[in-house]
Biopython code that builds the backbone (N, CA, C, O; Angstrom):
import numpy as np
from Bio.PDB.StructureBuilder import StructureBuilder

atoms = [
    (1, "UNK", "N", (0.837, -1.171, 0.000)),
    (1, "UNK", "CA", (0.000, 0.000, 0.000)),
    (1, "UNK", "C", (0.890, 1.244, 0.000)),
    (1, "UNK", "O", (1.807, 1.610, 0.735)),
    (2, "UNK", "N", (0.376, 1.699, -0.941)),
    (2, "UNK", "CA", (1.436, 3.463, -1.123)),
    (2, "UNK", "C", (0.706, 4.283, -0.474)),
    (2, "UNK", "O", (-0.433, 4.405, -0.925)),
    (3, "UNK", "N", (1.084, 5.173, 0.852)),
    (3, "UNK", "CA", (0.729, 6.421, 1.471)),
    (3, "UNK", "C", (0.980, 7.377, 0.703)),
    (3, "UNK", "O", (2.073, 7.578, 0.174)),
    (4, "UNK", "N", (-0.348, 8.276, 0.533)),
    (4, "UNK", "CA", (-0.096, 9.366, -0.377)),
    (4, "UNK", "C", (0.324, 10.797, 0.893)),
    (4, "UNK", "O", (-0.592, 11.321, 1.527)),
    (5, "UNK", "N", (1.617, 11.191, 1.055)),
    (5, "UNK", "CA", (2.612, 11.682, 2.290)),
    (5, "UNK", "C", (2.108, 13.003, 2.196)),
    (5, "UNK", "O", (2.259, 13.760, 3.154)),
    (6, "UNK", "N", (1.384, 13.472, 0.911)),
    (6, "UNK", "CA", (1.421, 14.842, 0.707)),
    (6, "UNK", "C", (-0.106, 15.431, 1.237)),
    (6, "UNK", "O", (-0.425, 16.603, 1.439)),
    (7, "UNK", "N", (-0.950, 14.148, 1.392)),
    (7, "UNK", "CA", (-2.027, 14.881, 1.608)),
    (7, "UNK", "C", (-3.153, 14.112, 2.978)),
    (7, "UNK", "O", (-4.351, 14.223, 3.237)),
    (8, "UNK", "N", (-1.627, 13.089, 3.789)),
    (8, "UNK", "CA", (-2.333, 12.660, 4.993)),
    (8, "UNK", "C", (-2.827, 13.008, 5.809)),
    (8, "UNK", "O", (-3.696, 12.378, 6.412)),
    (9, "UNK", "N", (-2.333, 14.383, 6.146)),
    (9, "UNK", "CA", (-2.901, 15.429, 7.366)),
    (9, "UNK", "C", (-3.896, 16.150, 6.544)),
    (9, "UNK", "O", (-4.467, 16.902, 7.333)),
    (10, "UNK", "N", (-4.429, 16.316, 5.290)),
    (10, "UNK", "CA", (-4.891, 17.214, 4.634)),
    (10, "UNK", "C", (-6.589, 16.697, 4.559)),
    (10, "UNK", "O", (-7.074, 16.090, 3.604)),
    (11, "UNK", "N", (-7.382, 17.130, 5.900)),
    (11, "UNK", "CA", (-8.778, 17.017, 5.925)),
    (11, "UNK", "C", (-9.232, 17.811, 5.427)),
    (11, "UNK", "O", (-9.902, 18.559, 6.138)),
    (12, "UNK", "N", (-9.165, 18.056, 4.265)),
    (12, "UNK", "CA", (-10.430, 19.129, 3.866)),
    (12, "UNK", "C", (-11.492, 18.949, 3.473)),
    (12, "UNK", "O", (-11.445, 18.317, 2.418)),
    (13, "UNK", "N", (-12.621, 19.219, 3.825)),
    (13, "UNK", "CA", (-13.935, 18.685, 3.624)),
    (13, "UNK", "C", (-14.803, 19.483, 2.510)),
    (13, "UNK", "O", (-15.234, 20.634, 2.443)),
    (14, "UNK", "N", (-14.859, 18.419, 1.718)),
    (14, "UNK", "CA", (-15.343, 18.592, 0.099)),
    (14, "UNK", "C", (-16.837, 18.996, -0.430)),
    (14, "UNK", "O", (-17.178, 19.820, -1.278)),
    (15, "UNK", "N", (-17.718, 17.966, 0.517)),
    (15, "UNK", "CA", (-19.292, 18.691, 1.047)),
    (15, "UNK", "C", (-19.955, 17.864, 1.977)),
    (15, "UNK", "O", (-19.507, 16.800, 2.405)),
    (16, "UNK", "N", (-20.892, 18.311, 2.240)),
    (16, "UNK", "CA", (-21.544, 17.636, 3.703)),
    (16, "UNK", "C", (-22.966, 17.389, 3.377)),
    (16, "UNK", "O", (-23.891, 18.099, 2.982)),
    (17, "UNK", "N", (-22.835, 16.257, 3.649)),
    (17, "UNK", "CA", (-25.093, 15.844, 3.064)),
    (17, "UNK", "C", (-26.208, 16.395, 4.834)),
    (17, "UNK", "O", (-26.284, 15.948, 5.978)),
    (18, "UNK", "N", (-26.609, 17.126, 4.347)),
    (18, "UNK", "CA", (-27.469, 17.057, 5.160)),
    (18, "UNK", "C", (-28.294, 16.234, 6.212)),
    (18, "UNK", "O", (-28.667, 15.206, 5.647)),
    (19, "UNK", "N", (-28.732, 16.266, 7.518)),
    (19, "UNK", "CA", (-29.141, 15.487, 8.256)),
    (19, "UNK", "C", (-30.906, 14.801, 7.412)),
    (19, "UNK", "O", (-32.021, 15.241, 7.131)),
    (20, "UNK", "N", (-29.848, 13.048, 7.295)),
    (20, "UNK", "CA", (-31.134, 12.674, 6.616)),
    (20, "UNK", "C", (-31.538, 11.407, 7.618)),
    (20, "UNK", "O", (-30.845, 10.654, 8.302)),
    (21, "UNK", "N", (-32.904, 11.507, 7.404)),
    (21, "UNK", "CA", (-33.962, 11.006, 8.013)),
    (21, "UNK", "C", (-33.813, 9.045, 7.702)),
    (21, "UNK", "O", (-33.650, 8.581, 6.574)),
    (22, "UNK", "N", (-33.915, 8.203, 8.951)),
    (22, "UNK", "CA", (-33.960, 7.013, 8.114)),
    (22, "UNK", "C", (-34.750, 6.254, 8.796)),
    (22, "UNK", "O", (-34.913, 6.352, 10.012)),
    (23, "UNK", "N", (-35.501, 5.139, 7.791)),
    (23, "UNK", "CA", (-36.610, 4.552, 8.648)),
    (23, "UNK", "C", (-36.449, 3.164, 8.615)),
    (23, "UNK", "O", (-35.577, 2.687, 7.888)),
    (24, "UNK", "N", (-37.370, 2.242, 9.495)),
    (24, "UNK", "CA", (-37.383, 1.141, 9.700)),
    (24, "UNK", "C", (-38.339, 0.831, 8.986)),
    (24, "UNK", "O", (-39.056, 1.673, 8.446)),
    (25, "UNK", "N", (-38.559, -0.947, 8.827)),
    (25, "UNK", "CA", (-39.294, -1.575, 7.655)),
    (25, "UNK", "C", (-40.737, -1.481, 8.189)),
    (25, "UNK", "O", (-41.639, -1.854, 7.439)),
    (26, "UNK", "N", (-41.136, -0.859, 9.833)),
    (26, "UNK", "CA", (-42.522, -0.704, 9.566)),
    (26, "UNK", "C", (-42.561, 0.782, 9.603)),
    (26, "UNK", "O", (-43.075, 1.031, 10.694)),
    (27, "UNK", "N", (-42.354, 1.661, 9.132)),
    (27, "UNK", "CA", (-42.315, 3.049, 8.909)),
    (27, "UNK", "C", (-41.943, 3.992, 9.821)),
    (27, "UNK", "O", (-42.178, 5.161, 9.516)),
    (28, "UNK", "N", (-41.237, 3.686, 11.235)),
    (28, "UNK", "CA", (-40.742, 4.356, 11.959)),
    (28, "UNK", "C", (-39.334, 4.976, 11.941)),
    (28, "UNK", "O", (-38.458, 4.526, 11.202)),
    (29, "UNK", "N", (-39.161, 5.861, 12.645)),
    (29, "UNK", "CA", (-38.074, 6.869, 12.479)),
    (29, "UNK", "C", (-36.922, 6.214, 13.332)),
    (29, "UNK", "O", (-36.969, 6.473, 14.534)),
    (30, "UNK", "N", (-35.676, 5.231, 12.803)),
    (30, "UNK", "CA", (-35.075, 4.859, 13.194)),
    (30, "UNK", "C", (-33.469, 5.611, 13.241)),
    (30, "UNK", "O", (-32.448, 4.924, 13.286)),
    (31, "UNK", "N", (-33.452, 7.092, 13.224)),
    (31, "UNK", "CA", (-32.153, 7.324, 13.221)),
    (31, "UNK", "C", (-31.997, 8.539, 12.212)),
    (31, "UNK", "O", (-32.796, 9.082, 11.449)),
    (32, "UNK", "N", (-30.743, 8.741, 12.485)),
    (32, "UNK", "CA", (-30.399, 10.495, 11.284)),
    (32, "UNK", "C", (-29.229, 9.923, 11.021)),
    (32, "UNK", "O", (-28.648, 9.162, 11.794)),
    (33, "UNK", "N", (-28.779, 10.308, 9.772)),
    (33, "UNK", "CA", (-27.264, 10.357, 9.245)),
    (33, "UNK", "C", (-27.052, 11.609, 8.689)),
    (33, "UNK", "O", (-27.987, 12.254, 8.213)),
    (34, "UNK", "N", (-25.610, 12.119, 8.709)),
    (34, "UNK", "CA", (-25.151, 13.062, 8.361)),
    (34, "UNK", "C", (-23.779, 12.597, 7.730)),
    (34, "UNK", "O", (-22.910, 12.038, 8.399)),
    (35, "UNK", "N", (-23.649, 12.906, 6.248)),
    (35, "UNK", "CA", (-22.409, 12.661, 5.626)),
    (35, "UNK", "C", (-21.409, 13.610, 5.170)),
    (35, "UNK", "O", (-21.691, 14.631, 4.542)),
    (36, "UNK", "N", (-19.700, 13.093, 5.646)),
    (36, "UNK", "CA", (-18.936, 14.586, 5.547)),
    (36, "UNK", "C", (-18.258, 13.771, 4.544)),
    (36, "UNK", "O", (-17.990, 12.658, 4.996)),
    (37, "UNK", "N", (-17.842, 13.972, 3.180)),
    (37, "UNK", "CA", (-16.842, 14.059, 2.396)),
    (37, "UNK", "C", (-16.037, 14.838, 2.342)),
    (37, "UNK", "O", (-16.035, 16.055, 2.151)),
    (38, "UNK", "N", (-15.186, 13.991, 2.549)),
    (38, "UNK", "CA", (-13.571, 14.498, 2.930)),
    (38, "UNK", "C", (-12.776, 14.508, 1.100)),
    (38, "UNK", "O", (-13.131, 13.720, 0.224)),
    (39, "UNK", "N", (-11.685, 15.601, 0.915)),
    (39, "UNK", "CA", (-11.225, 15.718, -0.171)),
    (39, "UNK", "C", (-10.370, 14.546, -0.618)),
    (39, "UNK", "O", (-10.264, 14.273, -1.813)),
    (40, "UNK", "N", (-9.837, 13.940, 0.214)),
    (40, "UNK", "CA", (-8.545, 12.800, -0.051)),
    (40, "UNK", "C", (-8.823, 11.676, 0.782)),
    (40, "UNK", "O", (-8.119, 10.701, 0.516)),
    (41, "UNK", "N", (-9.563, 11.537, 1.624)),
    (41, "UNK", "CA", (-10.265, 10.344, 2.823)),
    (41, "UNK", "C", (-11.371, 9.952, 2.723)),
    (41, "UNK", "O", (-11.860, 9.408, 3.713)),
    (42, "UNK", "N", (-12.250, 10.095, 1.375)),
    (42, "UNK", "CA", (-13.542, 9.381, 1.868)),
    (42, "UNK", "C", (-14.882, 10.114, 1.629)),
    (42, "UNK", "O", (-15.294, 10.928, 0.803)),
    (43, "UNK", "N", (-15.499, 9.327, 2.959)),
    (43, "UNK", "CA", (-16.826, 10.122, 3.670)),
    (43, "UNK", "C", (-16.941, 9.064, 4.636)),
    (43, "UNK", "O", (-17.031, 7.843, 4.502)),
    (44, "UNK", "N", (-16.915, 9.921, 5.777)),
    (44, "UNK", "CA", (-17.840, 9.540, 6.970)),
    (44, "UNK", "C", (-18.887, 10.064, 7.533)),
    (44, "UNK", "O", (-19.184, 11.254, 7.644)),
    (45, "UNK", "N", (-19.620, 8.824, 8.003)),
    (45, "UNK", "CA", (-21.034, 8.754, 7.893)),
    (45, "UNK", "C", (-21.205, 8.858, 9.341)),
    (45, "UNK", "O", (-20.747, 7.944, 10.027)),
    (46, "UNK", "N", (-21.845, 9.914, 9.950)),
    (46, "UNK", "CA", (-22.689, 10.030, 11.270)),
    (46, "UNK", "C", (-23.835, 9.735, 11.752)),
    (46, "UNK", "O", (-24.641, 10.661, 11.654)),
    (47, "UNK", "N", (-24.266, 8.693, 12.291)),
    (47, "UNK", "CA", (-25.433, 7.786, 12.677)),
    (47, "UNK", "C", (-26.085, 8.626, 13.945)),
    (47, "UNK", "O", (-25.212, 9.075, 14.688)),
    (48, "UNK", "N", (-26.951, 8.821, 14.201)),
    (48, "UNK", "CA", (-27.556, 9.034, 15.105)),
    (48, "UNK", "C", (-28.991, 8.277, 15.777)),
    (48, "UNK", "O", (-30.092, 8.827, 15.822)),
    (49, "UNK", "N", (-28.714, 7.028, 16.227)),
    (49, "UNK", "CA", (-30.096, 6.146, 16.312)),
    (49, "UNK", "C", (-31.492, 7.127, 17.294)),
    (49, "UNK", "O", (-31.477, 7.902, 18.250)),
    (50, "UNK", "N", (-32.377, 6.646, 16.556)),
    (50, "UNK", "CA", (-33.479, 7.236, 17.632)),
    (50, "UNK", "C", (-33.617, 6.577, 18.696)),
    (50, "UNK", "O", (-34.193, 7.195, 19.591)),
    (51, "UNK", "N", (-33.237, 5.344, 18.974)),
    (51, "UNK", "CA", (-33.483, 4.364, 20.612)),
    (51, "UNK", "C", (-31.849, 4.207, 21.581)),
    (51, "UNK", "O", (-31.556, 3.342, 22.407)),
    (52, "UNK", "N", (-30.942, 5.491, 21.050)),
    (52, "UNK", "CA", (-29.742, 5.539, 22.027)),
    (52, "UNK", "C", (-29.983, 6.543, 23.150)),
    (52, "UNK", "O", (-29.831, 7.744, 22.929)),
    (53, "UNK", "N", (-30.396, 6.038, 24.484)),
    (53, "UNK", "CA", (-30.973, 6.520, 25.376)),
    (53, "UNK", "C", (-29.813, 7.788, 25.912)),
    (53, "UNK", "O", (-30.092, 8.808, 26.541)),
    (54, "UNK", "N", (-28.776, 7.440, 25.543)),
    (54, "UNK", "CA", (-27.559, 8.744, 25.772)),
    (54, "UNK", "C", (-27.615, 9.736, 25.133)),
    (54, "UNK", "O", (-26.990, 10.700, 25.575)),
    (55, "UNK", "N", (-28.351, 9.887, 23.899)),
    (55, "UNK", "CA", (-28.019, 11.014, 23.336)),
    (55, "UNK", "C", (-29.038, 12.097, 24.059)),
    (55, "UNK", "O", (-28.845, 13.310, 24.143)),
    (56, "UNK", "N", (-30.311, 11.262, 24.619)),
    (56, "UNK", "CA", (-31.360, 12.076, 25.318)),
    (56, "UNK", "C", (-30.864, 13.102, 26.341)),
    (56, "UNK", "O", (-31.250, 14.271, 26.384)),
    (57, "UNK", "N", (-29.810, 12.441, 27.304)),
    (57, "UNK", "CA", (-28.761, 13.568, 28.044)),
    (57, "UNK", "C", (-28.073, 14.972, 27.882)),
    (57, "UNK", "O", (-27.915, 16.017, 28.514)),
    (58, "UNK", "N", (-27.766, 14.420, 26.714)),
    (58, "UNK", "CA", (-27.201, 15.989, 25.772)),
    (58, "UNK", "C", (-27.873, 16.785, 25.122)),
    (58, "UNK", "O", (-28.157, 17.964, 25.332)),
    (59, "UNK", "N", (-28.213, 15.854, 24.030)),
    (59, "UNK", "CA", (-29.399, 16.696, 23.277)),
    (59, "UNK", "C", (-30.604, 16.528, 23.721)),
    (59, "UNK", "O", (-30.670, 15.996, 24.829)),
    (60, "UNK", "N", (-31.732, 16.853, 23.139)),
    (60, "UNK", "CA", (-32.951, 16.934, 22.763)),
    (60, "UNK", "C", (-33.808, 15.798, 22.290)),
    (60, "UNK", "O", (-34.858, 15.507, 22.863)),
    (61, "UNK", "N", (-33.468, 15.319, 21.503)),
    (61, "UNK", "CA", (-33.887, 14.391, 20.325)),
    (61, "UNK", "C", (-32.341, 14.026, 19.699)),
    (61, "UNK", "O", (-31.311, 14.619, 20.018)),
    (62, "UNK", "N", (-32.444, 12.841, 18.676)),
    (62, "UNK", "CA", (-31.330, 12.456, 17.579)),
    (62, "UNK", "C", (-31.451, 13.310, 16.779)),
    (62, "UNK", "O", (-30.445, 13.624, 16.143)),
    (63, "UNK", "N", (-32.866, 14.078, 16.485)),
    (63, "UNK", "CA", (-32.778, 14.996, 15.600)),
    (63, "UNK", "C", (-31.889, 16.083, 15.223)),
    (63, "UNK", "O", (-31.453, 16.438, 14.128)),
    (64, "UNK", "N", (-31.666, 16.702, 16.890)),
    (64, "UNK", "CA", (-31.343, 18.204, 16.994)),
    (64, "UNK", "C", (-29.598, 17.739, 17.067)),
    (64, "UNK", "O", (-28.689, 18.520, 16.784)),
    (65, "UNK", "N", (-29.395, 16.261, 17.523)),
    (65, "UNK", "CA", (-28.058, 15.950, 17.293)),
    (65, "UNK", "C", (-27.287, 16.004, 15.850)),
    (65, "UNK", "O", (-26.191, 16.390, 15.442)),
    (66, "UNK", "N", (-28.315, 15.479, 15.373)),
    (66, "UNK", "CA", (-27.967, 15.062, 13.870)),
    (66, "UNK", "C", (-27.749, 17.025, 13.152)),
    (66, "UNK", "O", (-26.857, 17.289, 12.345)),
    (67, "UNK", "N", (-28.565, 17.905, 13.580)),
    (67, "UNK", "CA", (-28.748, 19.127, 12.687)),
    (67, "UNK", "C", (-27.473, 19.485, 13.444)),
    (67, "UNK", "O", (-26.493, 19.466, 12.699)),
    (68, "UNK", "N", (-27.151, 19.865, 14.942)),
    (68, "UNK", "CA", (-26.151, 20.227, 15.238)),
    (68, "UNK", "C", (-24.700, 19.820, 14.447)),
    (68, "UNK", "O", (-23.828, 20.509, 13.918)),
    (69, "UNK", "N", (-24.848, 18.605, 14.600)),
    (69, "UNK", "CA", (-23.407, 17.664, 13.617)),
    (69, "UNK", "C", (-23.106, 18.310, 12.714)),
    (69, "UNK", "O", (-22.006, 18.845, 12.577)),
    (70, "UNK", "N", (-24.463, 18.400, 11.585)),
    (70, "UNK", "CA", (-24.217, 18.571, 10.156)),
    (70, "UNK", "C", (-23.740, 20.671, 10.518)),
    (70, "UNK", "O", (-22.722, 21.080, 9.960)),
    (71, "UNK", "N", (-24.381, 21.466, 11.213)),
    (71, "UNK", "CA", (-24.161, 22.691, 11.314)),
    (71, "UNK", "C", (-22.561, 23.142, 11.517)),
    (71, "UNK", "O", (-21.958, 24.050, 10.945)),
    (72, "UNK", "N", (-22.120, 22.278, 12.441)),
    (72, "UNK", "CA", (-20.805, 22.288, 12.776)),
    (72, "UNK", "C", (-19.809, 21.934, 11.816)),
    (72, "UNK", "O", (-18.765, 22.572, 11.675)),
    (73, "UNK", "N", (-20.186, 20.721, 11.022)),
    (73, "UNK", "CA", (-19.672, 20.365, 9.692)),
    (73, "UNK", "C", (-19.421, 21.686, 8.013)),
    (73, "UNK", "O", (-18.503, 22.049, 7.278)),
    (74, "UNK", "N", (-20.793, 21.919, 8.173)),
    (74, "UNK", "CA", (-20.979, 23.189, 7.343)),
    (74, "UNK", "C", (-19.563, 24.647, 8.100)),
    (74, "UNK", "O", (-18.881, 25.413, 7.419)),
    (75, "UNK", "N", (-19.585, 24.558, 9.168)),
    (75, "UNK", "CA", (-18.911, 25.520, 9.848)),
    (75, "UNK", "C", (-17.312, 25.487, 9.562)),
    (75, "UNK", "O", (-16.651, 26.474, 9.238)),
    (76, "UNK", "N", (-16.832, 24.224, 9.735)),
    (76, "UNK", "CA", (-15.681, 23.732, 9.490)),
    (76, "UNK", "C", (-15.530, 23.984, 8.070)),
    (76, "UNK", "O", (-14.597, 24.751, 7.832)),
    (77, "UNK", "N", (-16.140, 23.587, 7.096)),
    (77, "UNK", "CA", (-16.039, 23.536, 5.519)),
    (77, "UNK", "C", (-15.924, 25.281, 5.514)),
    (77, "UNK", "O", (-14.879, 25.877, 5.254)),
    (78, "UNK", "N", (-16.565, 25.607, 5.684)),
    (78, "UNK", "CA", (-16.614, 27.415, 5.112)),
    (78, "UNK", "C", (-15.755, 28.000, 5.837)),
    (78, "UNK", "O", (-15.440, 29.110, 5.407)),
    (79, "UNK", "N", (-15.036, 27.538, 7.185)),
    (79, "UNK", "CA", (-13.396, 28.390, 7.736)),
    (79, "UNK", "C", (-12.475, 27.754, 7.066)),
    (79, "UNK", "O", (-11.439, 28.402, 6.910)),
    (80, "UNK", "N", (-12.513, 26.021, 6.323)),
    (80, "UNK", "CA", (-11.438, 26.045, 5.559)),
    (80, "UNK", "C", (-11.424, 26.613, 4.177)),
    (80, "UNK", "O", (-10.296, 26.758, 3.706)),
    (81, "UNK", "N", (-12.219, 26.891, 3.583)),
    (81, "UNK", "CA", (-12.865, 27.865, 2.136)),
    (81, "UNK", "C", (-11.698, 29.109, 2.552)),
    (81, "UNK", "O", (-10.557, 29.326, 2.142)),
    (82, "UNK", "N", (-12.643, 29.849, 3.644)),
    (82, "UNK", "CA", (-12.254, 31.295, 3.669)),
    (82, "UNK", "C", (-10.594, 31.338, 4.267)),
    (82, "UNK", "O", (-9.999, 32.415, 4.210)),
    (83, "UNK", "N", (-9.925, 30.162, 4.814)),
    (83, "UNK", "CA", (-8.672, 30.328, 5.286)),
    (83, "UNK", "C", (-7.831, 29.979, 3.814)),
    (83, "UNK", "O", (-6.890, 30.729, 3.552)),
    (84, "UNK", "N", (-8.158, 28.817, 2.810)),
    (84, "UNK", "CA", (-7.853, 28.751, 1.572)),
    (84, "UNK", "C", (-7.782, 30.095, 0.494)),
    (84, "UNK", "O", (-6.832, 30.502, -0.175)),
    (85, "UNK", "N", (-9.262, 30.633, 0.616)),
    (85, "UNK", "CA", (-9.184, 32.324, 0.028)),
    (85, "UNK", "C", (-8.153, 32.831, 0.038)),
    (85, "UNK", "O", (-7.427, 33.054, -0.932)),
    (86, "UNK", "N", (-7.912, 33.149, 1.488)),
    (86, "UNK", "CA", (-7.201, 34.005, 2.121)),
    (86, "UNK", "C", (-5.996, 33.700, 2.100)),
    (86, "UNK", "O", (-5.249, 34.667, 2.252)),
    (87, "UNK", "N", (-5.497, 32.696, 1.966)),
    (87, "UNK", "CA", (-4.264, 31.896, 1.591)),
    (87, "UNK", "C", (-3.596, 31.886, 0.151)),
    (87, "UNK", "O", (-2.433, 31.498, 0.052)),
    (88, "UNK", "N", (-4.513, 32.427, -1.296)),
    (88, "UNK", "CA", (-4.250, 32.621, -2.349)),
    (88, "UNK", "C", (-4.431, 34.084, -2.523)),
    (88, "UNK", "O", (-3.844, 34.460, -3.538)),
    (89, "UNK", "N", (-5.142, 35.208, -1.780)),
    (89, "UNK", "CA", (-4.910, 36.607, -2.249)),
    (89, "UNK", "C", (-3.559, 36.988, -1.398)),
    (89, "UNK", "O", (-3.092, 38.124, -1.483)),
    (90, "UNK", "N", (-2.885, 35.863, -0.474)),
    (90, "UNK", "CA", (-1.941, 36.968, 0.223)),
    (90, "UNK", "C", (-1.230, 36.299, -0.953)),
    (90, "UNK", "O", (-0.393, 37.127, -1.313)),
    (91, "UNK", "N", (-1.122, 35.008, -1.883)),
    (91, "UNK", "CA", (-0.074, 34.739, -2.528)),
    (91, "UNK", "C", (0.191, 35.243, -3.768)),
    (91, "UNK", "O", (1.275, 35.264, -4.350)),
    (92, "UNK", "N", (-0.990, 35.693, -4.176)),
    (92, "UNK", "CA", (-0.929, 37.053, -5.612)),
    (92, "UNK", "C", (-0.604, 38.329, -4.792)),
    (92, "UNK", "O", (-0.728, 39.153, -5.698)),
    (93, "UNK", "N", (-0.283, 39.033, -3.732)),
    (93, "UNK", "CA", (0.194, 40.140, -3.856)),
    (93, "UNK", "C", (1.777, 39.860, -3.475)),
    (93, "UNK", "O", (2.589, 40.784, -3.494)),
]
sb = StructureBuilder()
sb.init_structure("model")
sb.init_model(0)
sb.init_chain("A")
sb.init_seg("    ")
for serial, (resi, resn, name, xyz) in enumerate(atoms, 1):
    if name == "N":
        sb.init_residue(resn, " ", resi, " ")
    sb.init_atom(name, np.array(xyz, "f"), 0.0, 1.0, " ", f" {name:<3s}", serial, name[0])
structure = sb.get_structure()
């Protein structure tokens, strides 16, 4: 297996799917996923079950877990955008 050296540390996140809804085979609301594609790693997938009695502690619902995730995700993507920007106008002057 060849490590690509140049871009192992290099998470940059490419786009993020929105918190989606997923159900069980008799029509109940079994969970949220939220997907981050990464530029050089992938995508990982964030599960949020509706019957994990822990998440009730923190959050609200799996719901408000799942929107938080994906918000924070969106957050990360648009400071590495604007630090990238900002990283090519200081290199044209």
């Amino acid at each position: 297996m060849k490590l690509d050296w140049k871009h192992l540390f290099d998470w940059t996140i490419d786009s993020v799917g929105g918190p989606a809804q997923s159900f069980k085979s008799n029509g109940q609301t079994a969970g949220y996923t939220v997907l981050v594609r990464y530029k050089y790693h992938g995508t990982d997938k964030y599960y949020f079950d509706a019957e994990d009695e822990r998440l009730y502690t923190t959050f609200r619902s799996p719901e408000e877990a799942a929107k938080l995730c994906y918000a924070d995700a969106v957050r990360r993507m648009n400071r590495q955008k604007a630090r990238m920007a900002a990283e090519m106008s200081r290199q044209k002057d």
